[in-house]
TIKEPA-5098 format. One line per field, with one value per residue: x, z, y of N, C-alpha, C in turn; residue in three letters; residue number from 1. Coordinates in Angstrom, 2 decimals, decimal comma. Each point is the difference from the previous one (the first is absolute). Last residue first. Layout:
BEGIN
n_px: [X/...] .
n_pz: [Z/...] .
n_py: [Y/...] .
ca_px: [X/...] .
ca_pz: [Z/...] .
ca_py: [Y/...] .
c_px: [X/...] .
c_pz: [Z/...] .
c_py: [Y/...] .
r: [Ala/...] .
k: [NUM/...] .
***
This chain:
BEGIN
n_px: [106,45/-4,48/-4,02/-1,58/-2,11/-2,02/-4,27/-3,14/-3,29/-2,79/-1,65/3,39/0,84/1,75/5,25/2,67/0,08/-0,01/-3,40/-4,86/-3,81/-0,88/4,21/4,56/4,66/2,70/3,84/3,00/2,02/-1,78/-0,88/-2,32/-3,43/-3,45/0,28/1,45/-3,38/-2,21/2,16/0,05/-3,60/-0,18/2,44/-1,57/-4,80/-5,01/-5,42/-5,16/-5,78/-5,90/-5,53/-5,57/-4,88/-3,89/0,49/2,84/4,25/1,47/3,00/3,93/3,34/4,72/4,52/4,27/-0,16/-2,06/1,54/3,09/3,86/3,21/1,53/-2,43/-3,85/0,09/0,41/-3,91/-3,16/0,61/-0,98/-4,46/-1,45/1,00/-0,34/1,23/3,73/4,21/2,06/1,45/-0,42/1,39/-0,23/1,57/1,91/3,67/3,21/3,60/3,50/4,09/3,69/-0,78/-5,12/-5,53/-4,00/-0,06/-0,50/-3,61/-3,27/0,21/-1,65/-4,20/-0,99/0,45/-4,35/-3,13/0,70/-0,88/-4,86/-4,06/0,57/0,41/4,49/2,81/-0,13/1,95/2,17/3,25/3,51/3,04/4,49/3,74/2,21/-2,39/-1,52/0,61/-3,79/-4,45/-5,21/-4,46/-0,62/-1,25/-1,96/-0,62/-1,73/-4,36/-2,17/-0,60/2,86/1,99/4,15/2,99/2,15/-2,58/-2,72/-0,99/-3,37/-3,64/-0,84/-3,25/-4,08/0,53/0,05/-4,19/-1,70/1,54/-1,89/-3,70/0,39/3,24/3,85/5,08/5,40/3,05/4,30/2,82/4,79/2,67/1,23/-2,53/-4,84/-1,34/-0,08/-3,38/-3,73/0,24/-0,67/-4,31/-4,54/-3,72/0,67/3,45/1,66/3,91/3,20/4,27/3,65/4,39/3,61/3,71/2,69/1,39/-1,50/-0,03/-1,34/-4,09/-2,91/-0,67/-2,55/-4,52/-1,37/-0,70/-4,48/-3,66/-0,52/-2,35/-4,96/-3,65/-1,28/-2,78/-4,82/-3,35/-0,80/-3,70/-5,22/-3,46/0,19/-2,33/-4,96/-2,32/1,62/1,98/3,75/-0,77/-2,33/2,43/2,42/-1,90/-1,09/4,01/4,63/3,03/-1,71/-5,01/-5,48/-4,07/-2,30/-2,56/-3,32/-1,68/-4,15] .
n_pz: [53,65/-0,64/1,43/1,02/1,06/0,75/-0,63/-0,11/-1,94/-1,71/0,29/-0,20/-1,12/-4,85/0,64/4,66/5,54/5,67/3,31/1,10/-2,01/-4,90/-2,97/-1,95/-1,26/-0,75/-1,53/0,46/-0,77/-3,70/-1,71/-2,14/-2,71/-3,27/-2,56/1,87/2,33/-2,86/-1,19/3,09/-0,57/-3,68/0,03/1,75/-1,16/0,96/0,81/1,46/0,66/0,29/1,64/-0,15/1,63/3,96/4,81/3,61/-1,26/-5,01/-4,84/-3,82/-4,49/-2,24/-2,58/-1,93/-5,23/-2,76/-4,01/-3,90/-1,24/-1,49/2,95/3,54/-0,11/0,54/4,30/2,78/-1,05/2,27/4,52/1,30/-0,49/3,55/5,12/3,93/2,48/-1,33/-1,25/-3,01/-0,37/4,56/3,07/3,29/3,36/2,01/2,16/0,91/1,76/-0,34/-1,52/-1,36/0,75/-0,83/-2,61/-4,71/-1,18/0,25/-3,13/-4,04/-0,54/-0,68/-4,31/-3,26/-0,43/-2,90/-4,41/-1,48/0,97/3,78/5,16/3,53/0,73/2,91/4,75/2,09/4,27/1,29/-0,15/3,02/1,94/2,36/1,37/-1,38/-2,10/-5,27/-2,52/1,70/-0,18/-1,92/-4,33/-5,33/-2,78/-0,14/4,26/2,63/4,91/5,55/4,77/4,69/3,90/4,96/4,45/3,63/1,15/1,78/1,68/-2,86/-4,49/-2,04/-1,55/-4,48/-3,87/-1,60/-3,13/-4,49/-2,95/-2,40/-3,82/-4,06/-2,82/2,51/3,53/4,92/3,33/4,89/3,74/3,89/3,66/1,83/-0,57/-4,07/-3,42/-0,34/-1,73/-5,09/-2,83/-0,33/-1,90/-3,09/-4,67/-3,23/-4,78/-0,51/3,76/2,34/4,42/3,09/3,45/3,53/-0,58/-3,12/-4,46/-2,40/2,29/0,84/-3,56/-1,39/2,55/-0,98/-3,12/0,94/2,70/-1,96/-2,13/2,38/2,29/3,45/1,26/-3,58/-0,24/2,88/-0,86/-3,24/0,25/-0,21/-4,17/-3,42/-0,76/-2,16/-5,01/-3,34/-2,70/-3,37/-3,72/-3,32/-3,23/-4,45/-4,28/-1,49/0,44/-0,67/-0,33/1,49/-0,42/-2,03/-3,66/1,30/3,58/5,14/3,81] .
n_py: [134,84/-3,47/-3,46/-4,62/-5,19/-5,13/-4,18/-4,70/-3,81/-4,87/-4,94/-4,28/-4,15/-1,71/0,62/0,05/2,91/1,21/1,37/1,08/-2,75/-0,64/1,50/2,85/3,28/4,51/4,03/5,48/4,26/3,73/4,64/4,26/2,67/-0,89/-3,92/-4,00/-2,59/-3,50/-3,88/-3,44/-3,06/-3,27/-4,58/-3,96/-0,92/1,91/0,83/2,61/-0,50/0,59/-1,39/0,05/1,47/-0,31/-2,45/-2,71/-2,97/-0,11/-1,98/1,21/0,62/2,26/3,04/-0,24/1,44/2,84/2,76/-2,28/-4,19/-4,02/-3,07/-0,06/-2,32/-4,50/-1,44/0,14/-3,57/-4,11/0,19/-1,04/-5,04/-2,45/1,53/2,49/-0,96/0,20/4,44/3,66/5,14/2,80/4,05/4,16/4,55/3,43/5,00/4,47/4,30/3,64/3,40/4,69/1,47/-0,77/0,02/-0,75/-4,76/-2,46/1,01/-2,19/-4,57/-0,52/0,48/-3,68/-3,02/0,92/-1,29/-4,41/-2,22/-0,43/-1,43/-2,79/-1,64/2,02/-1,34/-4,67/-0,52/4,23/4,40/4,46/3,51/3,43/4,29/4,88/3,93/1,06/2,03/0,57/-0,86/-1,27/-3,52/-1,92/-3,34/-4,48/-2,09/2,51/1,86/2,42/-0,13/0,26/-0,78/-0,67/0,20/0,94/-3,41/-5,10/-2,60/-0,50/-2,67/-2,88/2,13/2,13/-2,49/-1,49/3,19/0,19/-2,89/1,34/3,24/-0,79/0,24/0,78/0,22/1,69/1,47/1,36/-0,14/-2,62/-2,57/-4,41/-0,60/1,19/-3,46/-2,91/2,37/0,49/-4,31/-2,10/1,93/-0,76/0,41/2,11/1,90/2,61/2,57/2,31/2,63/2,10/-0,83/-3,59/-5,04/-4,14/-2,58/-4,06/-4,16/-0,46/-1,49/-4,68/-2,93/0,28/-2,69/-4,17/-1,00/-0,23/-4,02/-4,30/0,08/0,72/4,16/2,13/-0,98/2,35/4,50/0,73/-0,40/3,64/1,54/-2,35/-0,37/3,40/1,84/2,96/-0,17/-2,51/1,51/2,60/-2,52/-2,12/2,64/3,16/3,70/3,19/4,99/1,17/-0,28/0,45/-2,35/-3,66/1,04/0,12/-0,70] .
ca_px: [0,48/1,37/0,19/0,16/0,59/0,76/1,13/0,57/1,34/-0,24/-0,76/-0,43/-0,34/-1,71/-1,03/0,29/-0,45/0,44/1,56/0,81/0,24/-0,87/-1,16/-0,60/-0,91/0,19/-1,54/-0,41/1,33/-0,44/0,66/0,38/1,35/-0,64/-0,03/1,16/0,80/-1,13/-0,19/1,63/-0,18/-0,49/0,32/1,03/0,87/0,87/0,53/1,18/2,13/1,34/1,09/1,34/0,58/0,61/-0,92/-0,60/-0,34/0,04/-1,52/-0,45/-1,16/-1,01/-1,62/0,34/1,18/-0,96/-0,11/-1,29/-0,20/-0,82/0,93/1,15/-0,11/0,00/0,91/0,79/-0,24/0,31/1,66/0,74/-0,20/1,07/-1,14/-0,61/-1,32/-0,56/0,32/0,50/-1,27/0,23/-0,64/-0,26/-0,29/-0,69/-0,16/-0,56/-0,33/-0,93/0,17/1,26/1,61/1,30/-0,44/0,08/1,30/1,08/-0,22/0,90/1,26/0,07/-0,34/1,07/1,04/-0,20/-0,08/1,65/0,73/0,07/-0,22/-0,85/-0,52/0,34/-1,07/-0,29/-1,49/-0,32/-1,13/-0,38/-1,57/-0,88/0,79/-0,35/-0,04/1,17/0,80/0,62/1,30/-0,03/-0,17/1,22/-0,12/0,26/1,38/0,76/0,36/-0,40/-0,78/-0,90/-0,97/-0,35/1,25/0,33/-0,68/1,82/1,07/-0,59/1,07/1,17/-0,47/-0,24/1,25/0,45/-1,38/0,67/1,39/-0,53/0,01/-1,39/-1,02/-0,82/-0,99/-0,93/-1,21/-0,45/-1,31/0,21/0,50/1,40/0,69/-0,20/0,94/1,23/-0,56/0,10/1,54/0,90/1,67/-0,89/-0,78/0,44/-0,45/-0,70/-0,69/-1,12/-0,17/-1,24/-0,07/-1,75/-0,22/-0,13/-0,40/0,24/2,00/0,77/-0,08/0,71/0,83/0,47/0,00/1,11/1,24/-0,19/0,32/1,31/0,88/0,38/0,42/1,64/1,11/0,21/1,35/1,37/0,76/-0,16/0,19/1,33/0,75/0,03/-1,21/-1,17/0,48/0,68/-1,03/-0,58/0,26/0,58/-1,02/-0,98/-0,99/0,60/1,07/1,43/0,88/0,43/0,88/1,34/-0,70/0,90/1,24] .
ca_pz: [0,30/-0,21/-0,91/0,68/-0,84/0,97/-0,29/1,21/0,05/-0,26/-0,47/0,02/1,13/0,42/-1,29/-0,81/-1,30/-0,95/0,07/0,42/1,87/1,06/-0,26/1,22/0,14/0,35/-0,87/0,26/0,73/0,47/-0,38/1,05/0,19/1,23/-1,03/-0,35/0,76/0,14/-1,18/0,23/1,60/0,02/-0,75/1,22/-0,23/-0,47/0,16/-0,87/0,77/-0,10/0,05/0,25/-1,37/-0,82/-1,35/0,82/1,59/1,59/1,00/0,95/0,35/0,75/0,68/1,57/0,45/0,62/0,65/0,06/0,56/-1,06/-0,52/0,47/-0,39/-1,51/-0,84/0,38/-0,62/-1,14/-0,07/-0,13/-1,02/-0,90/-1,15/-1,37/1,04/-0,07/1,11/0,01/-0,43/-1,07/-0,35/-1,23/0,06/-0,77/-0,01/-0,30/-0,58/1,07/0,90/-0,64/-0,06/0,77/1,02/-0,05/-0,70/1,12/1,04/-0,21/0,52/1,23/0,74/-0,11/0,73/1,35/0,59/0,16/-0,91/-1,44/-0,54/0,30/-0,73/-1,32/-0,51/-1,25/-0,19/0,57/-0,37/-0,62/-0,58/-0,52/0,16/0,92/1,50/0,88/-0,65/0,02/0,76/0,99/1,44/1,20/-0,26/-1,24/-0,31/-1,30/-1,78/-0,85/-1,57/-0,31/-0,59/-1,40/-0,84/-0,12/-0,55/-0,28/0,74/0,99/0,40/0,37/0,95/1,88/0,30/0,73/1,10/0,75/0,08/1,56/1,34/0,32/-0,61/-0,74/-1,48/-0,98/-0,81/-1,59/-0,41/-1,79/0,01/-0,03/1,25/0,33/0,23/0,47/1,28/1,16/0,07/0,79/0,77/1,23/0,28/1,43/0,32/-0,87/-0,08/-0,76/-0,98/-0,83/-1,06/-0,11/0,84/1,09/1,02/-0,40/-0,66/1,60/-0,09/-1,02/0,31/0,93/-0,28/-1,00/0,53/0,42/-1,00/0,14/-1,45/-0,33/1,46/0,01/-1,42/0,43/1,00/-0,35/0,06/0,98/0,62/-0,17/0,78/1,47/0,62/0,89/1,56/1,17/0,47/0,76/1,29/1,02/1,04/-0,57/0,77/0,37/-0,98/-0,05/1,14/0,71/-0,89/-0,71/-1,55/-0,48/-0,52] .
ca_py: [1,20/0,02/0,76/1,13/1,03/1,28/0,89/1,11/0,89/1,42/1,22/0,90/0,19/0,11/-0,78/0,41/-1,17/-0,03/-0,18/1,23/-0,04/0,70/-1,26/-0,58/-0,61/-0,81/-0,62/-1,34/-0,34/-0,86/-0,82/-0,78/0,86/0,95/0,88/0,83/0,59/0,75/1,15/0,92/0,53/1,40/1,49/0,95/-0,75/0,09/-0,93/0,19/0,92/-0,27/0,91/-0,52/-0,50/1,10/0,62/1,38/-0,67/0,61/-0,09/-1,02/0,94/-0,91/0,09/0,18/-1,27/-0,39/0,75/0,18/0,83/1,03/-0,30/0,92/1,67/-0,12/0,18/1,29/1,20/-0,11/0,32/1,21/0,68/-1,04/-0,92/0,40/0,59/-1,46/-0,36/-1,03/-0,87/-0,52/-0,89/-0,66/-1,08/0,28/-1,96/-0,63/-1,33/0,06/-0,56/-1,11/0,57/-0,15/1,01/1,18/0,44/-0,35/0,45/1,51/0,46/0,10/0,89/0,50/-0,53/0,74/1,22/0,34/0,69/-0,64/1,22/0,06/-0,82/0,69/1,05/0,47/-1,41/-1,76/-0,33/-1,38/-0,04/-1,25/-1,19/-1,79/0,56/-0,22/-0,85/0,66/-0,55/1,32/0,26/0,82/1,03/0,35/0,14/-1,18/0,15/-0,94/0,63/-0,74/1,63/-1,03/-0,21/0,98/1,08/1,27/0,43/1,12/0,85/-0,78/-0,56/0,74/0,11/-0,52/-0,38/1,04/-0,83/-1,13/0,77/-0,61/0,96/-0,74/0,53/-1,58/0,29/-1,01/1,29/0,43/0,88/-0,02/-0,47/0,64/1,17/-0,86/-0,13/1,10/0,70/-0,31/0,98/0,15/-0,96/-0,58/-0,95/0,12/-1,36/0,19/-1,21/0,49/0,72/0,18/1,28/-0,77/1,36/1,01/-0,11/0,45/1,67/0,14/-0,16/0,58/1,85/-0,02/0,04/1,38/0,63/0,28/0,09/-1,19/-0,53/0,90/-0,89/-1,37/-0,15/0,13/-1,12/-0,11/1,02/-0,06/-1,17/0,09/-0,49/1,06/0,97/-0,81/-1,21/0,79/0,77/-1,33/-0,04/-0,62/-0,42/-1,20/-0,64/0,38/-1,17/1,16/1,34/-0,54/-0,84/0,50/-0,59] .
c_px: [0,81/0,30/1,88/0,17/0,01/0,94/0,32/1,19/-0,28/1,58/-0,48/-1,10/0,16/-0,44/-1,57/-0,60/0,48/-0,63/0,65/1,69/0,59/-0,23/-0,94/-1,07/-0,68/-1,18/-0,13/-1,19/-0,14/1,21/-0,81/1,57/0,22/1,31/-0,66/-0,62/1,40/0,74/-0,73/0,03/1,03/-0,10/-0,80/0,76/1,05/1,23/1,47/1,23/0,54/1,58/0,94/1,13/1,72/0,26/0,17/-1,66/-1,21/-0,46/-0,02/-1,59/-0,01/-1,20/-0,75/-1,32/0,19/0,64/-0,65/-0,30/-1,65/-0,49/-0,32/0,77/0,95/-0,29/0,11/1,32/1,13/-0,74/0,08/1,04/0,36/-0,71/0,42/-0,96/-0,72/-0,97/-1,26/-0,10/0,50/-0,89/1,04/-0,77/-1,15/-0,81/-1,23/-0,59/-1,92/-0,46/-1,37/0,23/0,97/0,94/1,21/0,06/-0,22/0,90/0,94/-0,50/0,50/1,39/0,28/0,17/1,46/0,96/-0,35/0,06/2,00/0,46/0,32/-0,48/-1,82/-0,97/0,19/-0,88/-0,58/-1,18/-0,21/-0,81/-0,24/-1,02/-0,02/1,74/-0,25/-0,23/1,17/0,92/1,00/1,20/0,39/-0,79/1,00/0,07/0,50/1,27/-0,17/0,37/-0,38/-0,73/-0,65/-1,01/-0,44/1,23/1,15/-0,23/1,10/1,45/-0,23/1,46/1,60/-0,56/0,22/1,38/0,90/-0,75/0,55/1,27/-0,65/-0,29/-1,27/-1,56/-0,82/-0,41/0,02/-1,05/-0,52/-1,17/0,55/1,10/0,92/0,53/-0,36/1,02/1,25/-0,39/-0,14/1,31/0,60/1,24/-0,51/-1,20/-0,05/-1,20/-0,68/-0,84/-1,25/-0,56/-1,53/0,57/-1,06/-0,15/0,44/0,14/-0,13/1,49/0,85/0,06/1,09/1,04/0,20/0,38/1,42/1,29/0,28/0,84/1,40/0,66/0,81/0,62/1,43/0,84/0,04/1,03/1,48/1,13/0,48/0,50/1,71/0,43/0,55/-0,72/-1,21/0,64/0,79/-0,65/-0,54/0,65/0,02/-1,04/-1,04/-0,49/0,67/1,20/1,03/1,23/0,38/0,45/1,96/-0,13/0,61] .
c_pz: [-0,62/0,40/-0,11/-0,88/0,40/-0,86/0,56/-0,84/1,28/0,27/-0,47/0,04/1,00/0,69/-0,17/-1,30/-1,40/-0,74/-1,11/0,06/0,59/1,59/0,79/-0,95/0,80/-0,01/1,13/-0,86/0,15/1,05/0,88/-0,38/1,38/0,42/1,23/-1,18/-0,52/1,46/0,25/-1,07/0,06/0,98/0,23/-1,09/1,11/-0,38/-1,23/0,77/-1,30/0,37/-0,95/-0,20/0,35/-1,32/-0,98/-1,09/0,06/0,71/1,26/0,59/1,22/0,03/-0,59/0,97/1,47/0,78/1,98/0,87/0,16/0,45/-1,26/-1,00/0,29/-0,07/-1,43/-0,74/0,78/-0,98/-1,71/0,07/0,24/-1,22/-0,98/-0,19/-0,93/0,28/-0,18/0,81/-0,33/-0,66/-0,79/-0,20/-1,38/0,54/-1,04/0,05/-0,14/-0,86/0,73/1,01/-0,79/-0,10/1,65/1,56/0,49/-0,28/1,00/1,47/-0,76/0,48/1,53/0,89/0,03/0,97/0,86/0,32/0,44/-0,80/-1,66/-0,94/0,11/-0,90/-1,01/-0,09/-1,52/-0,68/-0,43/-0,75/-0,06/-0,31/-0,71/-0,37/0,97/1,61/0,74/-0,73/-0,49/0,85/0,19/1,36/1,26/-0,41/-1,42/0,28/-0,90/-1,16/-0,55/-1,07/-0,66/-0,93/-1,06/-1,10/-0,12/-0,33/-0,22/1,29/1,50/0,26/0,50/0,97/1,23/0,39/1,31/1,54/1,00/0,40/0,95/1,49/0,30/-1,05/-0,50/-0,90/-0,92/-0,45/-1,21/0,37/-1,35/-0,25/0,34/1,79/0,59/-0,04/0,55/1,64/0,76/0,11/0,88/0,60/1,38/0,84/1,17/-0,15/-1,22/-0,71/-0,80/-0,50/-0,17/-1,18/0,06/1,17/0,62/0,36/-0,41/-0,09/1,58/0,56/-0,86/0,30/1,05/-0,17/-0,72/0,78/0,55/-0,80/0,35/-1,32/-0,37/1,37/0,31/-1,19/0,34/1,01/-0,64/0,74/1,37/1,42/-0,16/0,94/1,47/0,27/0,18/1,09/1,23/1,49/0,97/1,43/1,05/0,77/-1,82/0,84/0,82/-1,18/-0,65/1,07/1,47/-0,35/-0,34/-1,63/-1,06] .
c_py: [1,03/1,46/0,53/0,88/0,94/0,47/1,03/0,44/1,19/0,48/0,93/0,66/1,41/0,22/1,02/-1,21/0,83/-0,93/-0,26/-0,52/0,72/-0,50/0,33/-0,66/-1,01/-0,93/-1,79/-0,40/-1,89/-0,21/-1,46/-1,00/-1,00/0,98/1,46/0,81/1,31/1,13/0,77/1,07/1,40/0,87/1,08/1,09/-0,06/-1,14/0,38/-0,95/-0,52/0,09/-0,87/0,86/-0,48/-0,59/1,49/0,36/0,66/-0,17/0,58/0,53/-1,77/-0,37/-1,27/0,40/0,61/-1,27/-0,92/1,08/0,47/1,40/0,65/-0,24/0,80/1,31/-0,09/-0,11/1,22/1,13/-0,05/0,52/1,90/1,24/0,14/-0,87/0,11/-0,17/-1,78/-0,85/-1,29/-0,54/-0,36/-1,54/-0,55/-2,00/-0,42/-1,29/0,18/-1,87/-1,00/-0,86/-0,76/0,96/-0,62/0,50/1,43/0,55/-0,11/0,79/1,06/0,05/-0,13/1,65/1,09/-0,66/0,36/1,47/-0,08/0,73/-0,27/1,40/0,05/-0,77/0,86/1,27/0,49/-0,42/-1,60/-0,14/-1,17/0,05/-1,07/-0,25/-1,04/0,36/0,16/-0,83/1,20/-0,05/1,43/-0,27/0,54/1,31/-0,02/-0,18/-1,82/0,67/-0,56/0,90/-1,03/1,32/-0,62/0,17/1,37/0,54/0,22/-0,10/0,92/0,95/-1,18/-0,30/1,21/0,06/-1,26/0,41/1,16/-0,56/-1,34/0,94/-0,83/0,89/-0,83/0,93/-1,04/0,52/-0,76/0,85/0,79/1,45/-0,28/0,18/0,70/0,60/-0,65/0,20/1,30/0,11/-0,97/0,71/0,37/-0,75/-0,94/-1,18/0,56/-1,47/0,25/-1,03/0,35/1,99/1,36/1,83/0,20/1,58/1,46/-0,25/0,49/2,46/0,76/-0,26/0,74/1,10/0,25/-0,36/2,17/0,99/0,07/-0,37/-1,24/-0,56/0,36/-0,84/-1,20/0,24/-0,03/-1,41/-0,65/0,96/0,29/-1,36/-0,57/-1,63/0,09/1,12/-0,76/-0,72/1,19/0,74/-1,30/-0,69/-0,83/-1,09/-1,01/-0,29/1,52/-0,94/0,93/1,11/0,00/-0,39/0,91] .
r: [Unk/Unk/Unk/Unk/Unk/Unk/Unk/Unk/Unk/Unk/Unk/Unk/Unk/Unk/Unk/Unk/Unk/Unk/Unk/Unk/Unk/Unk/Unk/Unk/Unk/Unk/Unk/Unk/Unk/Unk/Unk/Unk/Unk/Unk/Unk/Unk/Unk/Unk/Unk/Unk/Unk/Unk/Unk/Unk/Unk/Unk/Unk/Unk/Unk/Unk/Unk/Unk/Unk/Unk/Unk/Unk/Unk/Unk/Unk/Unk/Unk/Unk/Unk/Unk/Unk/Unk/Unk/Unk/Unk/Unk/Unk/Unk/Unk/Unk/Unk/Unk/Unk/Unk/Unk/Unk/Unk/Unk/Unk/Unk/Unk/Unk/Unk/Unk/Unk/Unk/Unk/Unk/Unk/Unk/Unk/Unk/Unk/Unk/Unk/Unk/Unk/Unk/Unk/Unk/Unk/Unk/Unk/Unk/Unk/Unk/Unk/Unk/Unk/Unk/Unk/Unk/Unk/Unk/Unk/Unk/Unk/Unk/Unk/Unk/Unk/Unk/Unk/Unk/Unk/Unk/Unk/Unk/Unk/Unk/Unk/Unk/Unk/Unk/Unk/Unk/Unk/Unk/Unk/Unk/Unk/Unk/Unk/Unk/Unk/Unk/Unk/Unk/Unk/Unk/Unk/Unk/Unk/Unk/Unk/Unk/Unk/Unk/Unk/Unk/Unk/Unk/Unk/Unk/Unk/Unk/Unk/Unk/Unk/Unk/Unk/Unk/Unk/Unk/Unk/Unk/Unk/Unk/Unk/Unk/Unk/Unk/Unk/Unk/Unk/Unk/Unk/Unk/Unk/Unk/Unk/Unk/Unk/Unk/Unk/Unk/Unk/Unk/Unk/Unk/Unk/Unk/Unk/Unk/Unk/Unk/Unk/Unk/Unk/Unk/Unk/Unk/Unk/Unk/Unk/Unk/Unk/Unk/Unk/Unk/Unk/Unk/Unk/Unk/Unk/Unk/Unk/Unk/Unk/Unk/Unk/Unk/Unk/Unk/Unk/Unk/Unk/Unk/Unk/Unk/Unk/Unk/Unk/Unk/Unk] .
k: [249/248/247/246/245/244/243/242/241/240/239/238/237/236/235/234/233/232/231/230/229/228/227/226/225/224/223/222/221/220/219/218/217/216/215/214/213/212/211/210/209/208/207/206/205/204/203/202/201/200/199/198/197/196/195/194/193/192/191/190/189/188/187/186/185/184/183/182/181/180/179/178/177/176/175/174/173/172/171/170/169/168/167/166/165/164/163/162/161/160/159/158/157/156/155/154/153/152/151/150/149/148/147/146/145/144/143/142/141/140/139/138/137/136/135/134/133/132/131/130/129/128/127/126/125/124/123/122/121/120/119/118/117/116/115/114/113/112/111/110/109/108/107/106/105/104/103/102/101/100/99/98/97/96/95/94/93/92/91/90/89/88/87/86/85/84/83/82/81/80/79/78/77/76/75/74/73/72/71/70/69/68/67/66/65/64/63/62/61/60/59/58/57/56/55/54/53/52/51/50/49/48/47/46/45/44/43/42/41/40/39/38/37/36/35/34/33/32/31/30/29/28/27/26/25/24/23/22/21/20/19/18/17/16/15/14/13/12/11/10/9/8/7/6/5/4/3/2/1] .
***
C-alpha cells in the first residue's frame, strides 16, 4: 500500500482506496447502465457537442463518454489516474479503438496534451469535486482550459452542498460554513461502498461552480440543474449542476 506522504497531489487517502478497489471497478458500468443521472450527462453533452471533434474525458473512469462519442464519430481521449479503470475502458472500447487514446495522469498536474488541440472537453459524475484542495481543483480546470481551442466547450458537472439528500444537520453546518466561509466549506466526507477510508467530494454552491470556472478564463454559457433522477429540480431537491462553458474566442 501507497503510505499517505507518497498519494498524488490532490488525491487523499479516501480516494485513493476507492480508484483501486476492485469490487468498485469491477461493478461500475453495471451502476453507470442504470443511473439516471449517467444518462443526464450524457444527454446534456450530445446538446453540447453537437458535431463529431476532438473530445477529452477528464476522469474518464471505465470510457463511457469516450466509448458513446466515439461511435458517433469523435476522436477521444480518457484521463484517469486509476490504471484498473483504464484497464477496462479499453476493454469496452475495443470496437472503436481506433478513435479512442487512453492516459493515465493526475489531473492536477500538466497533461502530456498538446495545448488548444480539443474541440471539447468533460468532466462528469463529480470527479472535480473528488479532488481535495481549492487549488488543485483550480489545476484541473486550468487543464480544460489550455488544452481546448478558442472557442472549444466545456461541460463540467458539479455536487450541490444543499442538496436535502444530505441530512437537515449537514446542509445546516454547510450553510453556516458557506456563510463564514473556511478553507474546507463544501468537503463532504461520505462512507464507502468499496471499504477503505471514507471518501470526500467537494459539494459546490451554483456560485462557486460558475466562479471557479470563470476564474479559469471560461465564460459560463449554461448552469443547469437536476435531482437525482437526472431531471430538472429545483430548491433542495437539487443535486448537482451540469454546466457548459466555452473557452473564449
Amino acid at each position: 500500500m501507497i503510505p499517505d506522504w507518497q498519494l498524488p497531489p490532490g488525491v487523499d487517502r479516501g480516494l485513493w482506496d476507492y480508484l483501486h478497489a476492485a469490487e468498485m471497478v469491477a461493478t461500475y458500468d453495471d451502476q453507470m447502465h442504470t443511473s439516471p443521472l449517467a444518462a443526464a450527462d450524457v444527454a446534456f453533452c450530445a446538446r453540447a457537442f453537437p458535431a463529431p471533434g476532438r473530445l477529452l474525458d477528464l476522469g474518464c473512469g471505465t470510457g463511457r463518454l469516450c466509448v458513446h462519442f466515439a461511435r458517433k464519430g469523435f476522436e477521444c481521449v480518457g484521463v484517469d489516474l486509476s490504471e484498473e479503470m483504464l484497464a477496462k475502458a479499453r476493454a469496452n472500447a475495443a470496437a472503436v479503438s481506433g478513435r479512442t487514446e487512453w492516459l493515465r495522469a493526475n489531473l492536477v498536474e500538466p497533461l502530456a496534451l498538446p495545448p488548444a488541440s480539443f474541440d471539447y472537453a468533460a468532466c462528469l459524475f463529480s470527479t472535480l469535486g473528488m479532488v481535495r484542495g481549492a487549488e488543485n481543483r483550480a489545476k484541473v480546470l486550468d487543464n480544460a482550459f489550455r488544452v481546448l481551442k478558442p472557442g472549444g466547450v466545456f461541460v463540467l458537472h458539479a455536487h450541490n452542498r444543499f442538496f436535502r439528500g444530505l441530512g437537515w444537520k449537514r446542509v445546516l453546518r454547510q450553510r453556516w460554513g458557506t456563510l463564514f466561509g473556511g478553507p474546507t466549506v463544501g468537503d463532504i466526507e461520505m462512507s464507502q461502498a468499496y471499504g477503505g477510508a471514507p471518501l470526500t467530494l467537494h459539494h459546490f454552491t451554483r456560485d462557486e461552480a460558475q466562479r471557479v470556472l470563470t476564474a479559469a478564463g471560461f465564460t459560463v454559457k449554461e448552469t443547469a440543474p437536476f435531482g437525482t433522477d437526472g431531471q430538472p429540480a429545483a430548491g433542495g431537491n437539487v443535486y448537482g449542476w451540469l454546466l457548459l462553458a466555452e473557452r473564449p474566442v
